[in-house]
ZAROBA-343476 format. One record per residue (C-alpha): residue number from 0; chain; z, x negated, y. Coordinates in nm, 2 decimals, m for minus. Example, Ala and Ser with C-alpha at 12.3 -4.5 7.8 and 13.67 -1.06 7.14 Angstrom:
<pts>
PT; 0; A; 0.78; m1.23; m0.45
PT; 1; A; 0.71; m1.37; m0.11
</pts>
This chain:
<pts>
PT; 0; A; m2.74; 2.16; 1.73
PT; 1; A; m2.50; 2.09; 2.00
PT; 2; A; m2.32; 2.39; 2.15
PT; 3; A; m2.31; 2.23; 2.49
PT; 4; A; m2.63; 2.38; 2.59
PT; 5; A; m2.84; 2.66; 2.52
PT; 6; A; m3.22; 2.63; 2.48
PT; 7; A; m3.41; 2.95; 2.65
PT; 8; A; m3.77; 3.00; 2.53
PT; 9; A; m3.98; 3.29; 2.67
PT; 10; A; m4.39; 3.47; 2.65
PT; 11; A; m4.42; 3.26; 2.98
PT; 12; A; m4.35; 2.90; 2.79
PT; 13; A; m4.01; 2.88; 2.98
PT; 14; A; m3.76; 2.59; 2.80
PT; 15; A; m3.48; 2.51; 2.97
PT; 16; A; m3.13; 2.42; 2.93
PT; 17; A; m2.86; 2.64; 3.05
PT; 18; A; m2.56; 2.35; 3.13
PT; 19; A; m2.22; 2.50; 2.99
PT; 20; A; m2.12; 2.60; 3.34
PT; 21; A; m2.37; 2.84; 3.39
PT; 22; A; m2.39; 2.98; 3.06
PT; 23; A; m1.98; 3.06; 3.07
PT; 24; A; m2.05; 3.27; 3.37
PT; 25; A; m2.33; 3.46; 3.25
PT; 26; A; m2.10; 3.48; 2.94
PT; 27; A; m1.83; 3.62; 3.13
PT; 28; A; m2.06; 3.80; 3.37
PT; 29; A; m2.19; 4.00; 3.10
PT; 30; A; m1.88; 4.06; 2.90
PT; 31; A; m1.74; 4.23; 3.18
PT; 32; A; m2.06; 4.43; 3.23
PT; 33; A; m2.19; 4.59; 2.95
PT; 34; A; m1.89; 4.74; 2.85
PT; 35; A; m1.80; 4.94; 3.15
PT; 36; A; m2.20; 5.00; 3.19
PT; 37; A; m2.19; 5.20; 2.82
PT; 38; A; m1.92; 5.40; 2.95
PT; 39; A; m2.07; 5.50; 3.23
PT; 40; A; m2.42; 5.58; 3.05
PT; 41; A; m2.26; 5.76; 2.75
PT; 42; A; m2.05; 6.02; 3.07
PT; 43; A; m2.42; 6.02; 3.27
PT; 44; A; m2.59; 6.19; 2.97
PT; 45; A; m2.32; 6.38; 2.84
PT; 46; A; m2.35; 6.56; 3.20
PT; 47; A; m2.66; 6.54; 3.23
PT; 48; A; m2.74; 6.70; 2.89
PT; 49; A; m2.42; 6.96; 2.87
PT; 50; A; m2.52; 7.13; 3.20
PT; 51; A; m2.83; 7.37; 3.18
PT; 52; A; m2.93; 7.34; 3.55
PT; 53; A; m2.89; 6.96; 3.56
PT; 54; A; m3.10; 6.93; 3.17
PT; 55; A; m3.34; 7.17; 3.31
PT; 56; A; m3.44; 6.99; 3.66
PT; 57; A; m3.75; 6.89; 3.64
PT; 58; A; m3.67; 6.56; 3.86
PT; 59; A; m3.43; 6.46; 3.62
PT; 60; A; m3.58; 6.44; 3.27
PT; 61; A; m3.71; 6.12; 3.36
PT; 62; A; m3.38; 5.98; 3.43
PT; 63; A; m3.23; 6.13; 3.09
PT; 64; A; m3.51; 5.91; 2.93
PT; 65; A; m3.48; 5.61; 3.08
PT; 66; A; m3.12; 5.63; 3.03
PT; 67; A; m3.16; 5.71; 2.69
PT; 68; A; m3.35; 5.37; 2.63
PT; 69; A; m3.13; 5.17; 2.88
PT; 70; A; m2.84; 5.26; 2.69
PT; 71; A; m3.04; 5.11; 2.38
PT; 72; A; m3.10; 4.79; 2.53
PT; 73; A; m2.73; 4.77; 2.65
PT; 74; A; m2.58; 4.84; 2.29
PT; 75; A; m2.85; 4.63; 2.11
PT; 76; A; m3.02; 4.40; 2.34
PT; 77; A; m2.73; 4.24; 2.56
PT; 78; A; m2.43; 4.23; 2.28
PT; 79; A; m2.72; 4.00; 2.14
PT; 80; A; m2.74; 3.79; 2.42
PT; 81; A; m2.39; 3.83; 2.43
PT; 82; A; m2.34; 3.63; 2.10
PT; 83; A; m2.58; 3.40; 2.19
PT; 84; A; m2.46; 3.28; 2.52
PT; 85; A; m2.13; 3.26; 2.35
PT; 86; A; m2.25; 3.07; 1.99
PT; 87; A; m2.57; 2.86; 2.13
PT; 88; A; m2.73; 3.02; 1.83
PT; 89; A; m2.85; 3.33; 1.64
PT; 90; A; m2.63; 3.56; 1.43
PT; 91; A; m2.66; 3.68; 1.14
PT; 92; A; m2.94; 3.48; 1.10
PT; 93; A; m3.19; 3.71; 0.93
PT; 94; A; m3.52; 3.83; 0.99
PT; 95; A; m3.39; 4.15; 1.06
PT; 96; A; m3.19; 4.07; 1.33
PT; 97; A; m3.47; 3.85; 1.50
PT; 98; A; m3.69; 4.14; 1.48
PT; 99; A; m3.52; 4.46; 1.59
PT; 100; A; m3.38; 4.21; 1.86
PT; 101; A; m3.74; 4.12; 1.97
PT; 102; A; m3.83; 4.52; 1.93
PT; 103; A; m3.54; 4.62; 2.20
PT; 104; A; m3.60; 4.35; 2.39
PT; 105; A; m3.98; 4.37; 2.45
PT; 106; A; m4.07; 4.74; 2.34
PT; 107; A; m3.75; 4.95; 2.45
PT; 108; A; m3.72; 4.69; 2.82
PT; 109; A; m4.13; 4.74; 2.91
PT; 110; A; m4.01; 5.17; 2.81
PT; 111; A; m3.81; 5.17; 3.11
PT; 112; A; m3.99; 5.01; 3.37
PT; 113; A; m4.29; 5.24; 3.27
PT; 114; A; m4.09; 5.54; 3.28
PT; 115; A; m3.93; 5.42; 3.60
PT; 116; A; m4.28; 5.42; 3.76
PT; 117; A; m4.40; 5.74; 3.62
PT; 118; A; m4.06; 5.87; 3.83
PT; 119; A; m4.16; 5.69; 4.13
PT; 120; A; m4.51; 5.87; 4.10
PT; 121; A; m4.38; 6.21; 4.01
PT; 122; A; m4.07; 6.22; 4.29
PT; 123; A; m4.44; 6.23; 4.53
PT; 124; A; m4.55; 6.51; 4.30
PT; 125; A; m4.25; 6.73; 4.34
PT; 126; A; m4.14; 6.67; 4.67
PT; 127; A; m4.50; 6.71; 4.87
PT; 128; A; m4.71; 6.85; 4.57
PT; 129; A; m4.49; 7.08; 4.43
PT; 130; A; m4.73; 7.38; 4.34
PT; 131; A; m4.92; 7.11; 4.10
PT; 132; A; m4.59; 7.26; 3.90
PT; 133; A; m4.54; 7.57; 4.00
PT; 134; A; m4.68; 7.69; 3.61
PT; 135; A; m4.65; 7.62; 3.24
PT; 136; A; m4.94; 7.48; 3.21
PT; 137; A; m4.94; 7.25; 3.51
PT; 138; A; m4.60; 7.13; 3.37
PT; 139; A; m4.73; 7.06; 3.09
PT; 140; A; m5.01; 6.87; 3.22
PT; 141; A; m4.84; 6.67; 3.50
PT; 142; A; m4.50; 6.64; 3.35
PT; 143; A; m4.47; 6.67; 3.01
PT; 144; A; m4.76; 6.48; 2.88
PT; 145; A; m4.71; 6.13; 3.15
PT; 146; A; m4.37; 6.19; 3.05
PT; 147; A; m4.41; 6.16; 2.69
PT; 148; A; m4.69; 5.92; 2.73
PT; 149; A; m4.49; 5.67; 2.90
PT; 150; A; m4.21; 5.71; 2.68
PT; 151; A; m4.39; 5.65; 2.37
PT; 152; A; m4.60; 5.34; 2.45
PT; 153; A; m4.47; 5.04; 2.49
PT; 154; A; m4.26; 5.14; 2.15
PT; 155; A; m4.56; 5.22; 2.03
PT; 156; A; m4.77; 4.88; 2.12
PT; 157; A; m4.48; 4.68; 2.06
PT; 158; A; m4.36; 4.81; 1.69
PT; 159; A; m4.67; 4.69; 1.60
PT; 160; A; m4.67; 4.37; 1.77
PT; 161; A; m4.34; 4.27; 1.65
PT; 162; A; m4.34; 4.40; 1.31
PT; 163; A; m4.70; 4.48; 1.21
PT; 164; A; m4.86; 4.21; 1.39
PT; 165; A; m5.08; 3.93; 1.12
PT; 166; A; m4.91; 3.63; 1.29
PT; 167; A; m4.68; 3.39; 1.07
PT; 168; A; m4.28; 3.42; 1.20
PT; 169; A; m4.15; 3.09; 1.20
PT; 170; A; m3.77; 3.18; 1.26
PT; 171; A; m3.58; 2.96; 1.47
PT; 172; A; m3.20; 3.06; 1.50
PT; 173; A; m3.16; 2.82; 1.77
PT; 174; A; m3.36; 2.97; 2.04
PT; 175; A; m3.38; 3.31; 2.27
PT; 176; A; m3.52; 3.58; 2.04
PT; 177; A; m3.52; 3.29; 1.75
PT; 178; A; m3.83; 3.17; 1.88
PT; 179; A; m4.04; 3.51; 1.97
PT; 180; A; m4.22; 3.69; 1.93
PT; 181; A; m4.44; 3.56; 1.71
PT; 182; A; m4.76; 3.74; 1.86
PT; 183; A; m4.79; 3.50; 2.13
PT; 184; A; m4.88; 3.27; 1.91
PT; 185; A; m5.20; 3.43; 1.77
PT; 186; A; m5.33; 3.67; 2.06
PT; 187; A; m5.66; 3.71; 2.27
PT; 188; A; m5.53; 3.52; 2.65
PT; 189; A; m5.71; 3.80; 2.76
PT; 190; A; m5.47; 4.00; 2.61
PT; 191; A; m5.16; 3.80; 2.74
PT; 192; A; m5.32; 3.88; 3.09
PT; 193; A; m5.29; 4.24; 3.05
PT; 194; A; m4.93; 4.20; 2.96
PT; 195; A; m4.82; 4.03; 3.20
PT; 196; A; m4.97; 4.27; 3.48
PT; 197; A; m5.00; 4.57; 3.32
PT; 198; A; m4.71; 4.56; 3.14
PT; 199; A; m4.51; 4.37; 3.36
PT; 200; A; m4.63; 4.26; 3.72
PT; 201; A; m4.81; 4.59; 3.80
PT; 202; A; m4.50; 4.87; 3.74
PT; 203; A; m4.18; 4.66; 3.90
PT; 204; A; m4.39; 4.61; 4.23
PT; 205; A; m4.52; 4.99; 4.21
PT; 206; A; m4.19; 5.14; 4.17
PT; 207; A; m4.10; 4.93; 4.50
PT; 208; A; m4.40; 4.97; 4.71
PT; 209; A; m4.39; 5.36; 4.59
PT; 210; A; m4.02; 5.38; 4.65
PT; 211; A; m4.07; 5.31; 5.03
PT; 212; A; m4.37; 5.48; 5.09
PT; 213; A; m4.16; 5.80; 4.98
PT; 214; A; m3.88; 5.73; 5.27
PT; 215; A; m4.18; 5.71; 5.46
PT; 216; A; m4.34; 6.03; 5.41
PT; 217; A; m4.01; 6.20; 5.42
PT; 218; A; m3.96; 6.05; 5.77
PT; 219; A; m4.31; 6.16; 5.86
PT; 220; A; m4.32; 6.51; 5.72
PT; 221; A; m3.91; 6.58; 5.76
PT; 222; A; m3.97; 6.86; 6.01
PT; 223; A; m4.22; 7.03; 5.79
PT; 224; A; m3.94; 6.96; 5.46
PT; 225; A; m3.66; 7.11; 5.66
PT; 226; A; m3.81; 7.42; 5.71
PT; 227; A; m3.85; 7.42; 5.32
PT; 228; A; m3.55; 7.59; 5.11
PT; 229; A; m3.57; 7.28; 4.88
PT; 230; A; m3.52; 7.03; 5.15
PT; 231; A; m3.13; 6.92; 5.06
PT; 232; A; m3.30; 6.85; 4.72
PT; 233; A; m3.57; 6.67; 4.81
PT; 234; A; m3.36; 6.46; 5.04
PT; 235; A; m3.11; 6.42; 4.75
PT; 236; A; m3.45; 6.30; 4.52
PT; 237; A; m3.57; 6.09; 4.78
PT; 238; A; m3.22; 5.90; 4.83
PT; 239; A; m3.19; 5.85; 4.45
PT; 240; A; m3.50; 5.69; 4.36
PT; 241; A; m3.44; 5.49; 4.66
PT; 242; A; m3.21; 5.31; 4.57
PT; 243; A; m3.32; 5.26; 4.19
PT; 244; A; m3.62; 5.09; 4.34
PT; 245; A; m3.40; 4.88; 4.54
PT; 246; A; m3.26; 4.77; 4.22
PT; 247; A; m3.56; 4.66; 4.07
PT; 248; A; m3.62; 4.42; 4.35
PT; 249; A; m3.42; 4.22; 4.11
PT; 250; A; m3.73; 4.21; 3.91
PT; 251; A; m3.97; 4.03; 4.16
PT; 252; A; m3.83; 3.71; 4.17
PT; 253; A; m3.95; 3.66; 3.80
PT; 254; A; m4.27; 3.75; 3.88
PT; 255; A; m4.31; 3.58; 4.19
PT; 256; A; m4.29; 3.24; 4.03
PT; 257; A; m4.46; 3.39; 3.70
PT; 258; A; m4.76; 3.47; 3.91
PT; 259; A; m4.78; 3.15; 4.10
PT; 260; A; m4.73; 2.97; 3.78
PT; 261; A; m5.02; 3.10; 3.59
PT; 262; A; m5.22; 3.05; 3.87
PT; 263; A; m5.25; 2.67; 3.84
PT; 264; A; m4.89; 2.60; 3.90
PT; 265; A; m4.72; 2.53; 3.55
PT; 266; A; m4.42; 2.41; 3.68
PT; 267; A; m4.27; 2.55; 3.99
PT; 268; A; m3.99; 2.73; 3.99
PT; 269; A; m3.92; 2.62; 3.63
PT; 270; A; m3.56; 2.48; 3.70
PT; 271; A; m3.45; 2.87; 3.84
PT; 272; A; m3.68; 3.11; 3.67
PT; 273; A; m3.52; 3.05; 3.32
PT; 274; A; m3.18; 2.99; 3.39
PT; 275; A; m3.08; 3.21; 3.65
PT; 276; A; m3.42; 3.45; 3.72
PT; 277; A; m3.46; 3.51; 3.40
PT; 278; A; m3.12; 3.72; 3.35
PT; 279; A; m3.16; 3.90; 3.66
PT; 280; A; m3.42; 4.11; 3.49
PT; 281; A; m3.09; 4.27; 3.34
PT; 282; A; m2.92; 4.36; 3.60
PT; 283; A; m3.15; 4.69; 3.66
PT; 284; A; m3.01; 4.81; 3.31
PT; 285; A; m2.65; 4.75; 3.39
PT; 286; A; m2.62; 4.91; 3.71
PT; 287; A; m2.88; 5.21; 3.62
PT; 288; A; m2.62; 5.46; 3.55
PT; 289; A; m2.40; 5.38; 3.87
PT; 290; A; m2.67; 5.40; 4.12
PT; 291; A; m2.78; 5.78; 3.94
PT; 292; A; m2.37; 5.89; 3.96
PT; 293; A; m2.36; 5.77; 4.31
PT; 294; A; m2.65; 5.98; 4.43
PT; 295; A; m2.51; 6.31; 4.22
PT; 296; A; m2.22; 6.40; 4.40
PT; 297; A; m2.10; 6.63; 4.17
PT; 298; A; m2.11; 6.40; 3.89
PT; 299; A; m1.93; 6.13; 4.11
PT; 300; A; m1.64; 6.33; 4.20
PT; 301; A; m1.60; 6.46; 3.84
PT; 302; A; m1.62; 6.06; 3.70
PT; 303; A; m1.35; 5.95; 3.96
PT; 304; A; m1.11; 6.24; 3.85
PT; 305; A; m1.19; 6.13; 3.46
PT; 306; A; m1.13; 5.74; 3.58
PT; 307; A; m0.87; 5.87; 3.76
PT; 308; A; m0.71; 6.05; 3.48
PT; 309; A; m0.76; 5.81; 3.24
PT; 310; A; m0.60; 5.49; 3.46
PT; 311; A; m0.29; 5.73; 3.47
PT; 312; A; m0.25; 5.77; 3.13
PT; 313; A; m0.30; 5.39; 3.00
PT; 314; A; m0.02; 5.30; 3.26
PT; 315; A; 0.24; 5.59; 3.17
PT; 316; A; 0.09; 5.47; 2.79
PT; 317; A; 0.18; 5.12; 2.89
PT; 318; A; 0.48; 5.11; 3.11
PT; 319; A; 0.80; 5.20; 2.97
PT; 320; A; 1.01; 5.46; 3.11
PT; 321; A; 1.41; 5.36; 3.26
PT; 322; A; 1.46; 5.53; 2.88
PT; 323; A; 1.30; 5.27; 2.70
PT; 324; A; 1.43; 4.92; 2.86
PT; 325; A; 1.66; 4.77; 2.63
</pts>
């Protein structure tokens, strides 16, 4: 196959061709991304972990989580869309690869949009519902168990899928995903349906919707809050999951056309949704960690003195002293 464009197949029967153009900038795009995104998630849970107080908040065990499986896709998922931006095609071409690829793509992606909304329903719970875990038990009940529920399955639904599944896996090396997954091609429409909403549709518009209906009961209820001794917390919570569901408005113009393409109209949007829509479902994952350290202060001014630190010594590293000049 020619390397002068790259064929992009997805679940919603996208093909398009990325022109060479375009795919150098994504290319570039996301080579300058993903590196300094791991950096920032691998400082973000070291912090977030290594402090008791900040490990033990109940408001952030979500966001350990779904940086935990963001970090996954950004290691796995994107160096593999990485090398095939780069190579128009799949490598190492093995089954392997295809599969773990379509694994971190599908199950470990859908993992933190559903933990995502679990958060935007929870930051309700704990700002204007907080005796519901004021005990053990309710904990356990209203945190623990949606926490772990929502962690566990889309994993769950989509190890099976991808690896369990009774479908024949006709491996194409050429395309997106080399041709995945396979499922699609042997499942109830019915079930493609509840993908597609559930799964898909349903959470990134709920974590919106529920992400300004929490400025707006702040606004409503802030006299009653500021009387409360947790109200700089609560106005710290409401701030941060603000803006993370600002970010997944990158998310809705994907489904926008996905909706009004499976409702009669195959073909609009086709010439953007693939090409350029398509990748924007990424950019929630890359810029995850930045908008969490920009709403902990603490965590922001400690990261600038360690990028601070750290620019000083590559230059005195790099720069030769008076000393040194030949």
């Amino acid at each position: 196959m020619s390397q002068s464009s790259t064929p992009i197949a997805n679940n919603n029967g996208i093909q398009v061709i990325d022109p060479p153009l375009l795919r150098t900038i994504k290319l570039s795009l996301f080579a300058v991304g993903v590196p300094i995104s791991m950096s920032c998630y691998f400082f973000i849970i070291y912090q977030l972990l290594s402090h008791r107080t900040l490990r033990e908040g109940l408001n952030n065990h979500a966001i350990i989580v779904n940086l935990c499986f963001n970090l996954i896709v950004v290691m796995v998922d994107l160096p593999f869309i990485l090398s095939y931006l780069h190579l128009a095609y799949v490598i190492p071409a093995t089954e392997a690869h295809c599969l773990v690829w379509q694994f971190v793509d599908y199950g470990i992606w859908f993992t933190d949009v559903f933990v995502t909304f679990w958060a935007s329903i929870e930051r309700h719970i704990l700002i204007f519902h907080s005796n519901m875990t004021n005990t053990a038990k309710k904990r356990l009940f209203v945190h623990w168990m949606p926490l772990v529920f929502f962690s566990l399955y889309a994993p769950t639904i989509y190890g099976y899928l991808v690896f369990f599944y009774p479908a024949p896996h006709n491996y194409d090396f050429t395309q997106y995903l080399c041709g995945g997954p396979y499922y699609y091609h042997d499942i109830a429409p019915w079930l493609l349906w509840y993908e597609t909403i559930v799964h898909f549709t349903m959470p990134n518009i709920l974590i919106v919707v529920l992400g300004f209906a929490l400025v707006i009961r702040v606004v409503v209820q802030k006299q009653k809050l500021c009387q409360s001794a947790g109200w700089r917390q609560y106005r710290r919570m409401t701030k941060q999951f603000v803006f993370i569901s600002l970010v997944y408005i990158c998310n809705l113009p994907y489904i926008i056309v996905t909706i009004v393409r499976w409702s009669g109209y195959p073909n609009f949007g086709l010439n953007v949704q693939g090409p350029y829509f398509f990748y924007m479902l990424y950019i929630p994952t890359l810029v995850f960690p930045f908008v969490v350290l920009a709403t902990m202060p603490n965590l922001r001014e400690k990261f600038g003195r360690y990028f601070h630190q750290r620019t000083i010594l590559q230059m005195n590293t790099i720069v030769p002293t008076n000393n040194d000049v030949r």
